[in-house]
C-alpha positions as CSV (number, residue, x, y, z in Angstrom):
1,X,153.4,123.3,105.7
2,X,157.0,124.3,105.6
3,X,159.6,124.9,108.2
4,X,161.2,128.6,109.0
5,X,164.7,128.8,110.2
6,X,164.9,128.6,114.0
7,X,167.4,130.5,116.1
8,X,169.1,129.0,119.2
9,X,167.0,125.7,119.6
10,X,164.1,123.7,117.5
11,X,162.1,123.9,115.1
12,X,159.1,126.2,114.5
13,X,156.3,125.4,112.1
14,X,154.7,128.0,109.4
15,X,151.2,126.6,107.9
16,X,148.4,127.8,105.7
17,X,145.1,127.4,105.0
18,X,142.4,128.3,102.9
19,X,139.2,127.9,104.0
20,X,136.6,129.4,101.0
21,X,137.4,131.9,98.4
22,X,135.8,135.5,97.8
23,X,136.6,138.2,95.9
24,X,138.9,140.4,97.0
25,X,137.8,144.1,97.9
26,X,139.5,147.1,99.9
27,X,141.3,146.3,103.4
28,X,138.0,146.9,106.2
29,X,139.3,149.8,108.3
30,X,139.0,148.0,112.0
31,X,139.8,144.5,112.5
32,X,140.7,144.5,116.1
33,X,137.9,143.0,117.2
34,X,138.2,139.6,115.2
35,X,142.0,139.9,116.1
36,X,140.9,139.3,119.8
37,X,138.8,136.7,118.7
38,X,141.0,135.0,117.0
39,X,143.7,135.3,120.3
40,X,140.4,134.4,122.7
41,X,139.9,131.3,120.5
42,X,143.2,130.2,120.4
43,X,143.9,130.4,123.6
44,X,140.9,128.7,125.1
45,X,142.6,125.6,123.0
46,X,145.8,125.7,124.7
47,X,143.9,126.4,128.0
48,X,141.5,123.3,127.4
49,X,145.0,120.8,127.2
50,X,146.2,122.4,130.5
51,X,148.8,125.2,129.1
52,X,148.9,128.6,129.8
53,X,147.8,131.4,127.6
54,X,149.7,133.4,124.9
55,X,151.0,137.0,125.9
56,X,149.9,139.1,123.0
57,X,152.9,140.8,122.0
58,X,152.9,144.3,120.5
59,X,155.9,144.2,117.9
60,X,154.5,140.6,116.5
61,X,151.1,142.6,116.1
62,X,152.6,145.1,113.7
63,X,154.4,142.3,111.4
64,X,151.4,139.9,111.7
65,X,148.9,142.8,110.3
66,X,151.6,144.4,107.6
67,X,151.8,140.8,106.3
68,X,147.9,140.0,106.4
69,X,147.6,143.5,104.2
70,X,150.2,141.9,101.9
71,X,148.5,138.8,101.2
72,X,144.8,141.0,101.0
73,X,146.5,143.3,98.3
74,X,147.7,140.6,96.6
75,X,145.1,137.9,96.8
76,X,147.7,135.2,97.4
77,X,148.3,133.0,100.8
78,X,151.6,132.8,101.4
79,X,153.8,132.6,104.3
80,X,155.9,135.6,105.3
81,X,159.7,134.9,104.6
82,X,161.1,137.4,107.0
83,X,159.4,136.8,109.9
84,X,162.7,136.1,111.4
85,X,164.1,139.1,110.5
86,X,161.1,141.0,111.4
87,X,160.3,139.4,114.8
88,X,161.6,140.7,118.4
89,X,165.4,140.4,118.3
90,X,164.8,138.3,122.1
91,X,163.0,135.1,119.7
92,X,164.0,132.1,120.5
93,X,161.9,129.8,118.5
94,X,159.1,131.5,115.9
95,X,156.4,129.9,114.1
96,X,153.8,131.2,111.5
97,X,150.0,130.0,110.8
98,X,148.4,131.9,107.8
99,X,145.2,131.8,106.5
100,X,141.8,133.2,104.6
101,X,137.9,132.6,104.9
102,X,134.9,134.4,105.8
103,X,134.5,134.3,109.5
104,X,136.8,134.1,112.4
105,X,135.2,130.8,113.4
106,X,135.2,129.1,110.1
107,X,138.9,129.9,110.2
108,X,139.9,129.2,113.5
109,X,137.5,125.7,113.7
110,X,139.7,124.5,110.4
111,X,143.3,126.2,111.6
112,X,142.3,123.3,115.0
113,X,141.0,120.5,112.5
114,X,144.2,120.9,110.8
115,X,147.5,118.8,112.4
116,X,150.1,121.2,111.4
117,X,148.3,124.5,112.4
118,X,147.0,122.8,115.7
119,X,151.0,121.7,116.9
120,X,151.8,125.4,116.5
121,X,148.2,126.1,118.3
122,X,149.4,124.0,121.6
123,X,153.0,123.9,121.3
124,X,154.4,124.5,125.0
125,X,157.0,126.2,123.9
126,X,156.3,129.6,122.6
127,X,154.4,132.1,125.3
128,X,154.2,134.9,122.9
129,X,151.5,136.0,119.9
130,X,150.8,138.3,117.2
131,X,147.2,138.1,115.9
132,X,146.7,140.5,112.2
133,X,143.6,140.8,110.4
134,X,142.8,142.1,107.9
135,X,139.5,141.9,105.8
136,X,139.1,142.3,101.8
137,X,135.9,142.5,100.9
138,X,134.3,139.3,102.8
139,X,137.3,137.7,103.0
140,X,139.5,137.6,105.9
141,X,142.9,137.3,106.6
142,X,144.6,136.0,109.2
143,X,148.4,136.1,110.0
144,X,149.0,134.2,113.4
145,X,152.5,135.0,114.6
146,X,154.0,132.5,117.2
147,X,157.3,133.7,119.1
148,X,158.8,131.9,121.9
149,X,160.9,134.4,124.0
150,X,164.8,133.6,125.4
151,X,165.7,133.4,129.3
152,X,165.6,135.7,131.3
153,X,165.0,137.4,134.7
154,X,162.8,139.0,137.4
155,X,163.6,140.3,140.7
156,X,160.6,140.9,143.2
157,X,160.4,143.8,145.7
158,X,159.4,143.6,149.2
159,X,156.2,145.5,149.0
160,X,155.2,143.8,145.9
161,X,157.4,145.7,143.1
162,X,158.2,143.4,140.2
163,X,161.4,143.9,137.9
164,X,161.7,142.1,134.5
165,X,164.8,142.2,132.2
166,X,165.0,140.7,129.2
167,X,168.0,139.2,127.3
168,X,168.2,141.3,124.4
169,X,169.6,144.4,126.5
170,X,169.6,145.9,129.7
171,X,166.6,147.9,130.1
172,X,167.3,149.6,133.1
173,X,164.8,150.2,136.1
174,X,161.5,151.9,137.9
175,X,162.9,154.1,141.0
176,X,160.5,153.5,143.8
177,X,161.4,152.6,147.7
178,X,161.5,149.1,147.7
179,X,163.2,146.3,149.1
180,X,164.0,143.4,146.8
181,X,162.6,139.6,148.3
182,X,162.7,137.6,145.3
183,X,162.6,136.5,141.9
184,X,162.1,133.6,139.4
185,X,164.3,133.1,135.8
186,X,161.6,132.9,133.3
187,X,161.2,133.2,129.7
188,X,161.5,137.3,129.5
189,X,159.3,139.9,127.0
190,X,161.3,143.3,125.6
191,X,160.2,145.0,128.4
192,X,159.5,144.7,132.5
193,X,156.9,145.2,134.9
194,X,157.2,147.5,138.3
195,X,154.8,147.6,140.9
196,X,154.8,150.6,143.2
197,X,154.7,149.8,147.2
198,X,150.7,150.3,147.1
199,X,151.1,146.7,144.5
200,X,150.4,148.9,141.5
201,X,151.7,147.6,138.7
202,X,153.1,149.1,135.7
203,X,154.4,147.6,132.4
204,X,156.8,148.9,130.1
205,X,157.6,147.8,126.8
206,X,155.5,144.8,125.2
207,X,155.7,143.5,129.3
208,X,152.0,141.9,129.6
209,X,149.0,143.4,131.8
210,X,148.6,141.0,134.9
211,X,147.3,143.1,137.2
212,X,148.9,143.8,140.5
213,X,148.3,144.9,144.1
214,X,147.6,148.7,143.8
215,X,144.5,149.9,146.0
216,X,144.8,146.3,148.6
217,X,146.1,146.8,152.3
218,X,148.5,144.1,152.4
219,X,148.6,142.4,156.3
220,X,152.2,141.4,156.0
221,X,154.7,142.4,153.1
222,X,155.7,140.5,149.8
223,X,158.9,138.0,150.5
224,X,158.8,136.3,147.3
225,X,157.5,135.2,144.2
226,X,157.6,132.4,141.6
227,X,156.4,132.5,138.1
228,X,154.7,130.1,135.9
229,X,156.7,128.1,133.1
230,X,156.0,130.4,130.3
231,X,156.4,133.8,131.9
232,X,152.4,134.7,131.4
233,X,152.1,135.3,134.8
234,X,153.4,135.0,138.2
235,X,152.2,134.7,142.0
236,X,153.3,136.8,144.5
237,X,153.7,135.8,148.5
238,X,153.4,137.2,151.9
239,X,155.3,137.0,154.8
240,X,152.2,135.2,156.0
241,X,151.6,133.1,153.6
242,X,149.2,135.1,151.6
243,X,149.2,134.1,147.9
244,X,148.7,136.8,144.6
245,X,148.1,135.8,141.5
246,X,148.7,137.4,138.4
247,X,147.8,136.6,134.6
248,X,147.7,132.8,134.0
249,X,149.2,131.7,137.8
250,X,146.1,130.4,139.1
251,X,145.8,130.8,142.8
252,X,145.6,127.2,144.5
253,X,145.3,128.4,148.1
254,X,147.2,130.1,150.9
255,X,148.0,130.5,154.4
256,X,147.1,134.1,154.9
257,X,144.2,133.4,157.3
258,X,146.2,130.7,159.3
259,X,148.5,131.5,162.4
260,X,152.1,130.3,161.7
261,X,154.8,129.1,163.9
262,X,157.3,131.0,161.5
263,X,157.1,133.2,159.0
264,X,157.5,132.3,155.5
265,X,160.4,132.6,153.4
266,X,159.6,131.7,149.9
267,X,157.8,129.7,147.0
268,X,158.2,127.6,144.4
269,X,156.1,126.8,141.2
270,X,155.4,123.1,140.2
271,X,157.0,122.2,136.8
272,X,153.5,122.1,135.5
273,X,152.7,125.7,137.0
274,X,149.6,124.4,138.1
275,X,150.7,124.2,142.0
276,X,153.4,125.7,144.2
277,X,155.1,125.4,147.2
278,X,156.4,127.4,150.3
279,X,158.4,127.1,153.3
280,X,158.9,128.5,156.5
281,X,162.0,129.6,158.3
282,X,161.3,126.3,160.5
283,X,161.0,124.2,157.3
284,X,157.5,123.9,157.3
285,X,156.4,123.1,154.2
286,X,153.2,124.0,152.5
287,X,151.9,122.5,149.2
288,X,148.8,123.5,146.8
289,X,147.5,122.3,143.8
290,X,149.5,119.5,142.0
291,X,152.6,120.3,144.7
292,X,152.5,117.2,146.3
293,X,154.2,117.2,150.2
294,X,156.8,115.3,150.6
295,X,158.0,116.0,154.1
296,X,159.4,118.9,155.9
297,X,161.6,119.8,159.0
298,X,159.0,121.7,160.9
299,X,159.2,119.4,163.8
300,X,162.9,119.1,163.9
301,X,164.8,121.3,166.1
302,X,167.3,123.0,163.4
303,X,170.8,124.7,163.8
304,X,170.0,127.6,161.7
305,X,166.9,128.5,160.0
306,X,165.6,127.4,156.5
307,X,166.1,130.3,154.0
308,X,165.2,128.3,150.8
309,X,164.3,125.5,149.1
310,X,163.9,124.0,145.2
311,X,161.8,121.2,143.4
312,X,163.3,118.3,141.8
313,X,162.3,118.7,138.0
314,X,159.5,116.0,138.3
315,X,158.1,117.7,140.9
316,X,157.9,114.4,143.1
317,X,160.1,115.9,145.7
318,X,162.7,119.2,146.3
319,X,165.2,120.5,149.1
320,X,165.1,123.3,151.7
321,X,168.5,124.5,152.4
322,X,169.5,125.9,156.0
323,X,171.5,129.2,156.9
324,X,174.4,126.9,157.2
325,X,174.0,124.9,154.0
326,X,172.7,121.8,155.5
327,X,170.7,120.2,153.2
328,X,167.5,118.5,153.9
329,X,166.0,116.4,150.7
330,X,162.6,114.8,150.5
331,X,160.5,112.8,147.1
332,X,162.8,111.8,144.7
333,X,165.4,115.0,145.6
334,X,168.3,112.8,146.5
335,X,171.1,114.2,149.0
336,X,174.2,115.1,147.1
337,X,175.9,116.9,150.2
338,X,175.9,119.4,152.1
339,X,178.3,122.4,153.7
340,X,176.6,121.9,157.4
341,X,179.6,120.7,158.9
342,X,182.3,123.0,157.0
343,X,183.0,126.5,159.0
344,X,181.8,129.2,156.1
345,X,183.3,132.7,155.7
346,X,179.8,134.3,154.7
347,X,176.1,132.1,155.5
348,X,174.6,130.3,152.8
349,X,171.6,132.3,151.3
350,X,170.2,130.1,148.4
351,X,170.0,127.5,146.3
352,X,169.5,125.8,142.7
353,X,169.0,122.8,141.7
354,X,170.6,121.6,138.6
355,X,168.1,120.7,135.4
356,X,168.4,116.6,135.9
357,X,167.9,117.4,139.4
358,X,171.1,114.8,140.0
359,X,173.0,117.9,141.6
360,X,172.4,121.3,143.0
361,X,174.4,124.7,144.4
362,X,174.2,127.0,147.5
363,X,175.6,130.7,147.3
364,X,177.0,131.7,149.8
365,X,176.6,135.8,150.4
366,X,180.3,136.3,149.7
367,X,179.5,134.9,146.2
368,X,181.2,131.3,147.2
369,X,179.3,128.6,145.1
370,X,179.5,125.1,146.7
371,X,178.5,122.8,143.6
372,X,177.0,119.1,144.6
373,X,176.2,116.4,142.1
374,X,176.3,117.2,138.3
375,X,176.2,120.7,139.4
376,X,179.7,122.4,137.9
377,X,181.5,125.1,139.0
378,X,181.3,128.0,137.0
379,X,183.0,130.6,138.8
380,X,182.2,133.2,141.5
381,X,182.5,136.2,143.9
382,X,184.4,134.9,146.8
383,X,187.6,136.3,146.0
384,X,185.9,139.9,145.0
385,X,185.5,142.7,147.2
386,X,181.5,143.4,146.6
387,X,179.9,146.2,147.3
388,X,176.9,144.5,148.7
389,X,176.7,141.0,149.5
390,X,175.0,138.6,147.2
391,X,171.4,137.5,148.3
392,X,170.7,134.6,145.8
393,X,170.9,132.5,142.2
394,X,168.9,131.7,139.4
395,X,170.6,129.2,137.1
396,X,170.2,129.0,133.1
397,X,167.9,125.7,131.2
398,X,170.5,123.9,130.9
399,X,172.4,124.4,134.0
400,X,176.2,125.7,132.4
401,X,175.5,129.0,133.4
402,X,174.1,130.8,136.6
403,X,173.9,134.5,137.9
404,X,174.0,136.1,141.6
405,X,172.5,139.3,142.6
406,X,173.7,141.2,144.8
407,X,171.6,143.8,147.9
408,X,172.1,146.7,145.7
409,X,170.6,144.7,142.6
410,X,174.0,144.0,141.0
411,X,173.8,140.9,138.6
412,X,177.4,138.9,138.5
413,X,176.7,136.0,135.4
414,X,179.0,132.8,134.4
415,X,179.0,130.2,132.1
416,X,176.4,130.7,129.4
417,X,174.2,133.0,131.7
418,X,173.9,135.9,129.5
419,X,173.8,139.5,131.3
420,X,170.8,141.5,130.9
421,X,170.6,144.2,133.0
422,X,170.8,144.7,136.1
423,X,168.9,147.0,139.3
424,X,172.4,148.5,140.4
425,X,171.3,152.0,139.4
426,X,167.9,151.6,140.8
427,X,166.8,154.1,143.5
428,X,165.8,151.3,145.5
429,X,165.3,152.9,149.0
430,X,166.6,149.5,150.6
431,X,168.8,146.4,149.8
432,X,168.2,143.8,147.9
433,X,167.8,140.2,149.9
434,X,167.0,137.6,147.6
435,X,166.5,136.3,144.3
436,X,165.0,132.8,143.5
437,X,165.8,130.6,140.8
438,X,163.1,129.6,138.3
């Protein structure tokens, strides 16, 4: 076992293994089928310790099987010393498993008996994969490609359309009438997913499959969505609290067949991504799976209406933040302050929490940032004349950077929040109102 070079943050680990020996014979023509067996396999591991499944990633593919051919050709197990250079220019953390034997079961039984093979197996970190085969004779070989992907973002449309930028370079749009509702900052893919107004779904670049709406009559329109920790999927919700789940966002319930006293304004994931939240405009909250309730203002008689919330990073407890920036903070989210009593030039219209969760911000749709706790001021819009206002945040991991968006899909960045595209040039058909931080 030896360790490759990491870019950004951590370490990545690169083992081999050598099951039985054959002699080698000419490359066998199709190995796609035991590639998908290997990528089935593996996943069912991580999805047996509770994380989500690998995204199988196109560009990983290619240098996974050109380096499996390499070590077939040459009968010699070795790891692959450019990986780095060769992986998706977006990698944030990379790891490599390599190894040879006669069946994809022998193989994948001893990559899991084996410590070092089995941390890169389940490490919670990387969301991406690149599964090559190739197979000499009786002999196969098996390059396993791990890639964990750098921040990025998504916006969600109003009828269900889902925009995904990644970091390594604005990747521009899918024109369609759509309003914009939502969003969630999660680790991106070179490429995005769109989804027409009928919830079709359409992915460009090495953007995953998860399905979408296309060919559903939808009772009340998409206001938001959150996605799960590792970008593999992401849940959708209506304005009535119906719940759609895409790719490894399990659906833990809804409210679409219930009768609400207000209409829903938007959802969070648990840390774990195995339960989420929503709220009201009354602060009503709903929870599902492991998103534990902690309270709510439904019964309180409030001076403007709730038009957000966050979770506390354990999860134990979040915020819901009025139209006025009162703040009201159950669990463990402690009360840091507030702008309810402070006469605002523009309404508040979201908020972040900070990564401790000892601090959070509200945007204001002027751009003003009102920081609260360890949350620092980075900068903003307030002093800009905008040509839409902003509609929401997303902060970075660690909190010294955020970005707003504005109703046409403008993307303003500070700090260490990195620019990567932005809906501006969309042919929207209608505004953007909000994006949510992840």
């Amino acid at each position: 076992m030896r360790s490759l070079v990491v870019k950004l943050v951590g370490l990545a680990l690169a083992t081999a293994l050598i099951v039985t020996a054959y002699p080698a014979r000419p490359a066998a023509a199709d190995t796609v089928s035991d590639e998908q067996a290997f990528t089935a396999a593996l996943n069912g591991v991580r999805a047996s310790v509770g994380l989500p499944a690998l995204s199988v990633n196109t560009h990983l593919v290619d240098v996974a099987r050109a380096w499996s051919g390499h070590m077939a050709a040459t009968n010699v197990l070795a790891h692959n010393p450019h990986l780095a250079d060769q992986a998706p220019s977006n990698w944030q953390r990379i790891g490599e498993n390599v190894g040879t034997g006669g069946s994809v079961e022998s193989i994948h039984r001893a990559l899991v008996n084996s410590p070092g093979h089995y941390a890169n197996i389940v490490n919670p970190h990387y969301d991406s994969i690149g599964m090559g085969v190739v197979r000499s004779g009786s002999r196969i070989w098996v390059t396993q490609a791990f890639m964990q992907t750098a921040d990025g973002y998504r916006i969600v449309a109003g009828t269900g359309g889902v925009y995904d930028f990644s970091t390594a370079a604005s990747l521009g749009g899918v024109p369609g009438p759509s309003r914009i509702v939502g969003g969630a900052s999660t680790p991106s893919r070179k490429g995005y997913w769109a989804v027409a107004e009928n919830g079709t779904v359409y992915g460009r670049g090495d953007a995953g499959d998860f399905g979408g709406l296309g060919g559903h009559r939808l009772s009340a329109p998409i206001v938001g969505m959150a996605a799960t920790p590792t970008g593999g999927g992401y849940w959708l919700l209506g304005r009535d609290g119906g719940v759609f789940s895409f790719g490894d966002a399990a659906f833990y319930g809804s409210t679409g067949a219930l009768r609400l006293n207000r209409p829903v304004v938007g959802i969070t994931a648990s840390p774990t991504g195995r339960g989420y939240w929503f709220v009201a405009s009354d602060g009503g909250i709903f929870a599902f799976g492991d998103a534990a309730f902690h309270g709510s203002t439904g019964a309180i008689a409030l001076n403007q209406p709730i038009v957000g919330m966050a979770a506390s990073p354990s999860g134990a407890g979040y915020w819901l933040v009025a139209r006025d920036g009162g703040i009201f903070a159950f669990g463990d989210a402690a009360f840091h302050g507030s702008t309810g009593a402070i006469a605002l030039n523009q309404p508040i219209v979201g908020m972040a929490a900070s990564p401790s969760g000892a601090g959070y911000w509200l945007v204001a749709s002027d751009g003003g940032i009102f920081a609260f706790g360890d949350a620092t001021f980075l900068g903003s819009t307030g002093a800009i004349v905008l040509n839409q206002p902003i509609v929401g945040m997303s902060v970075s991991a660690t909190g010294r950077g955020y970005r707003f968006v504005a109703a046409d899909g403008g993307i303003f960045s500070f700090g260490e929040a990195s620019f990567a595209g932005s809906a501006g040039g969309m042919n929207l058909g209608q505004s953007v109102v909000a994006v949510l931080a992840g």
